[in-house]
Residue, then its C-alpha position, 0 to 999 in steps of 0.5 A: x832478300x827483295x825479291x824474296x820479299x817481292x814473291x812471298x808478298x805477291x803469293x800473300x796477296x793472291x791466297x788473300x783475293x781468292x780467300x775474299x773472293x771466292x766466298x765468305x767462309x773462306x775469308x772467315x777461315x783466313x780470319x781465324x787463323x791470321x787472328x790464332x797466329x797473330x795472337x799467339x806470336x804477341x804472348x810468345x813476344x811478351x814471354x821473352x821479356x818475363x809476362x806469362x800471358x794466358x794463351x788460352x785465352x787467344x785461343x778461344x778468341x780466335x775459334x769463336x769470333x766468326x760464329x759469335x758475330x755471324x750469329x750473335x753480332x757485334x755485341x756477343x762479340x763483344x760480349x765474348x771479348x769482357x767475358x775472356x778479359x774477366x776470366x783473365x783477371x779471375x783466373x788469379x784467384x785460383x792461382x796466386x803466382x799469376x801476377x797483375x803484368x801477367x794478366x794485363x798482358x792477356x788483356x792488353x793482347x786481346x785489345x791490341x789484336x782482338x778489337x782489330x779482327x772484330x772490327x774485320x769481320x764487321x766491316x766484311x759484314x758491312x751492307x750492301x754486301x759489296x761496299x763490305x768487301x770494298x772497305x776490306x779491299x781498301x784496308x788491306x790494299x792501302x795498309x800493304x801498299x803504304x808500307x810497299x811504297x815506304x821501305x822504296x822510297x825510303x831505300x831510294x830516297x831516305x835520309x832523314x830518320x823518322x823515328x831512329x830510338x823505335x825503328x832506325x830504319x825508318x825515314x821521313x821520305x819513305x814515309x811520304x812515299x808511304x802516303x803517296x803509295x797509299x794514296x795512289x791505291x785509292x785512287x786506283x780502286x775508286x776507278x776500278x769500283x766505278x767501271x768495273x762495279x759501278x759503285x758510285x763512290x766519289x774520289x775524294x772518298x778514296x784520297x782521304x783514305x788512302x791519307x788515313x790509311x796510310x798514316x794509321x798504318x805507319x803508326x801501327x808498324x812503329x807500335x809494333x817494332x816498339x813492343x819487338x824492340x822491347x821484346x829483344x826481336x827482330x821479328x814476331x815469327x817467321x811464318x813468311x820468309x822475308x817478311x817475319x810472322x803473321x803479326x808482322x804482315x798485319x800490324x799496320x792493319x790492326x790500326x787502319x781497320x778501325x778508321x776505314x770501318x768508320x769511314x763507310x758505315x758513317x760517311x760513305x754509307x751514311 
């Protein structure tokens, strides 16, 4: 099982690089699909415990967000976002059997997972392009590693249990590992960005992330294995072998996304 772990994780992160690298329209196209999936592995979770959540609305999430925001921006983004959360709420009034669980169900799916990918798509789009693509770097290389270093130190060293009644397999060294993994990223990506892209960003930057990011993405697996637990799942989908869904391979990111978009736009590009 590790090792299938160790060669799907290490297939992900290379389709990702090339996806970021090559060009933007890849990384978009990687964006719209992981968004689809991810949303659509949510309303399958939620309709195991009896919400009908109304998937067209994901599904018109998904196919719109990158020409509304390469087009239109952050605010027709935002715009497209309130227009689907109303829709929701309106698509009762033609159809009486749809209850209030259900429609918040949409609601909260689109919030949970749909801010998240706005916020992915703007901080690609952060300028001078390259700090964009390094806050995304940073972002996914610190959210995944954290979560690399945890199930390690927690498989070597855990004994006290983290959160035993939402994840009982979590433990209070795995998640100290967790920040020290993440903590590590940065300060691996600091020396790569200085040497290889001579960005002058200081260290101290990339040690405060990677302890944000890190913490952000412990909390955002164990909202996830909260809703899977109240789903009655051991996993979203089964998309990655050894790993589970898509929602499964992202949930730490859909909380570290925002504090990293933050942290560059306000603090380190000011």
């Amino acid at each position: 099982m590790i090792v299938t772990r160790l060669i799907v994780g290490v297939i992900s992160a290379l389709v990702l690089l090339f996806a970021l690298f090559f060009s933007e329209w890849t990384f978009y196209a990687v964006l719209v699909a992981a968004s689809f999936l991810s949303i659509w592995e949510m309303y399958a979770a939620l309709q195991r415990v009896g919400y009908r959540p109304l998937r067209w609305t994901g599904l018109v999430f998904s196919v719109l967000i990158v020409p509304a925001g390469y087009f239109g921006g952050m605010e027709a983004v935002l715009a497209l976002l309130a227009m689907l959360g109303f829709a929701s709420m309106a698509h009762r009034l033609f159809h009486p059997e749809c209850t209030l669980k259900d429609i918040l169900s949409s609601v909260f799916t689109l919030f949970y997972i749909g801010i998240p990918f706005i916020l992915i798509f703007f901080t690609f789009r952060l300028r001078p392009e390259a700090y964009g693509l390094l806050a995304v770097l940073t972002t996914i290389a610190c959210s995944l590693n954290s979560d690399v270093f945890a199930f390690f130190a927690g498989t070597l060293f855990g004994r006290r249990k983290l959160s035993p009644e939402i994840s009982p397999n979590k433990t209070v060294e795995g998640s100290a590992g967790g920040v020290i993994g993440s903590v590590l990223t940065g300060v691996v990506l600091c020396l790569w960005v200085q040497r290889i892209w001579g960005l002058s960003i200081e260290l101290e930057h990339f040690i405060v992330l990677g302890v944000l990011c890190s913490v952000t993405a412990q909390t955002g697996d164990l909202v996830a294995s909260s809703v899977k637990r109240m789903a009655g799942i051991k996993d979203f989908g089964t998309l990655f072998p050894g790993h589970g869904g898509m929602l499964d391979r992202i949930d730490s990111i859909l909380f570290t996304v925002p504090v990293v978009f933050v942290y560059y736009k306000y603090i380190i590009l000011g």
